[in-house]
N, C-alpha and C positions, 0 to 999 in steps of 0.2 A: 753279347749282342744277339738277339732274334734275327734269323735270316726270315725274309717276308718272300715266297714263293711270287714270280710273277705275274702281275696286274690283270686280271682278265676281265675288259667292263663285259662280257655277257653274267658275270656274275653281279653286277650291280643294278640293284633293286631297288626302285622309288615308290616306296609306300605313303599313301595319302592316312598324315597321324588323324587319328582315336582316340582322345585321353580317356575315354570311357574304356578302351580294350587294349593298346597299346601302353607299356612303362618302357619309359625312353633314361637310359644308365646316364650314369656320368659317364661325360667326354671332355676333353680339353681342345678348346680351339683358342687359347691366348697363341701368339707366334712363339717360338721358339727361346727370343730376350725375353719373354714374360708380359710384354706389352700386348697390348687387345685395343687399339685406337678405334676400331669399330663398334665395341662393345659387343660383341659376340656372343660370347660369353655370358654376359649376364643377361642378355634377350631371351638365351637358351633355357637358363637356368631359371628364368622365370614362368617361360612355357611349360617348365616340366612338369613345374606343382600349380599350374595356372586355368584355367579357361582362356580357351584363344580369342581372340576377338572375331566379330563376324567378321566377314568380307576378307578373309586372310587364307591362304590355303599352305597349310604346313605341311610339307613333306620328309620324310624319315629316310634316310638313307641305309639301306645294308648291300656289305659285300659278304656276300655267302651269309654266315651267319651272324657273322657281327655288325652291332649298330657302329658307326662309323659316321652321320653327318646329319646336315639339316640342310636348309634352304625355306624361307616361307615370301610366299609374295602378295600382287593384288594388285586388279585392274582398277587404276584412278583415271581420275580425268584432271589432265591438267588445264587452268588457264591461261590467256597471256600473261598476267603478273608470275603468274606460277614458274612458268617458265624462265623467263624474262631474273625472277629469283634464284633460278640455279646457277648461273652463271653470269646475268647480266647481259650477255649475248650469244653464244654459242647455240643453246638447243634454241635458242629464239631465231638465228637463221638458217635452221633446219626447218623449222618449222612452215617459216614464206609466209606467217598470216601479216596484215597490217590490223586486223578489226578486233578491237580490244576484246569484246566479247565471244570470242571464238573459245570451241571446248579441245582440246586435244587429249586422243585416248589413250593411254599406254598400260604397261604390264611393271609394274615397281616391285622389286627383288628389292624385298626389306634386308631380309637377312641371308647369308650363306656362308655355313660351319661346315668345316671337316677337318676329324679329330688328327692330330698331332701326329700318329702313325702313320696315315694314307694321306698325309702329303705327296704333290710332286708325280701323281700316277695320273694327270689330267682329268682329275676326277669333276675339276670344276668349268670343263669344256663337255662335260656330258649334263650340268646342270645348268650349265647357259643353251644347249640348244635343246635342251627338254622345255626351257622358257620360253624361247623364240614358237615351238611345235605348238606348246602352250597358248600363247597368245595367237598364234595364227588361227588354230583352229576353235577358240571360244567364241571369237567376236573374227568376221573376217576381215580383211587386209583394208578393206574400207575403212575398216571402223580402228584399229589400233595397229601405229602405226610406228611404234618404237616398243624397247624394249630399256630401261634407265635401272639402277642401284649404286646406293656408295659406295665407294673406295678407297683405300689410299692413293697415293698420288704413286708411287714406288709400282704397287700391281697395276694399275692402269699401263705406266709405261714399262714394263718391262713384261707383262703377262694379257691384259685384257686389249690392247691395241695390236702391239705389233702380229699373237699370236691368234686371235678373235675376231680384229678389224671394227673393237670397240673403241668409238671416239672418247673421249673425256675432255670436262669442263671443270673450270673451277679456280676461284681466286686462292682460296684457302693454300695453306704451303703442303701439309700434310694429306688433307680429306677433300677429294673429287665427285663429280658425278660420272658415268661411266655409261654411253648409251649407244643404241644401237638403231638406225632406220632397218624394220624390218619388210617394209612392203614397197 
């Protein structure tokens, strides 16, 4: 067994990927049974040898020298149905609109891997509020006004609410939406 030296986030570094300059290694982010209910992993795996799509901002994760994780997101605009779709009613009374055609702005955390060894070091309480910094200062608080990405039902409640004060919605038994009023 590898002893892994203590966690120290000033060593963790978020670089905006490059596939023109940047080769991002194999990592494993299936969970530990083998299971990957988010698809992770193959999101990943397709980025590596891929072109990103516009409007998507992928970020690389390294702790000192090692690649260790991902995260990619992108500011959408949801509508009522949009909404009113993730759940049926939760972000729809967050929201408080009644006018069907209303746009609401957010920050959608598509994706967020970190490989298999640096689990459990909070690493992904420094990529939720690099999002939140994120959205606040691209568009201001006027303008985007949550911060949303899937989850399982199990990290919602036992990681993204109690320890975050991210809400989640969702009929599904396994896969949730997981959001946050940021302004």
């Amino acid at each position: 067994m590898t002893l892994i030296p203590p966690f120290n986030p000033d060593n963790l570094k978020f670089i905006v990927y490059n596939a023109k300059k940047d080769q991002l290694p194999i990592l494993k982010f299936a969970q530990s049974n083998g299971e990957d209910p988010l698809k992770v992993q193959e999101y990943y795996d397709h980025f590596r040898t891929r072109k990103l799509p516009k409007n998507t901002l992928f970020y690389a994760l390294r702790y000192e020298e090692q690649w260790i994780g991902f995260f990619s997101a992108g500011f959408t605009i949801l509508n009522k149905s949009e909404v009113g779709a993730i759940d049926g009613k939760g972000l729809d009374s967050l929201v408080m609109k009644t006018d069907e055609n209303f746009t609401y702005k957010a920050l959608l955390i598509h994706k967020i891997g970190i490989d298999q060894k640096y689990r459990c070091f909070g690493i992904g309480k420094y990529i939720l509020l690099f999002c939140i910094g994120l959205a606040k200062s691209r568009w201001n608080c006027a303008q985007v006004k949550i911060v949303v990405f899937r989850t399982t039902r199990s990290l919602a409640e036992k990681i993204y609410y109690p320890k975050y004060r991210f809400s989640y919605v969702g009929k599904d038994k396994k896969l949730v939406w997981a959001y946050k009023k940021i302004c």
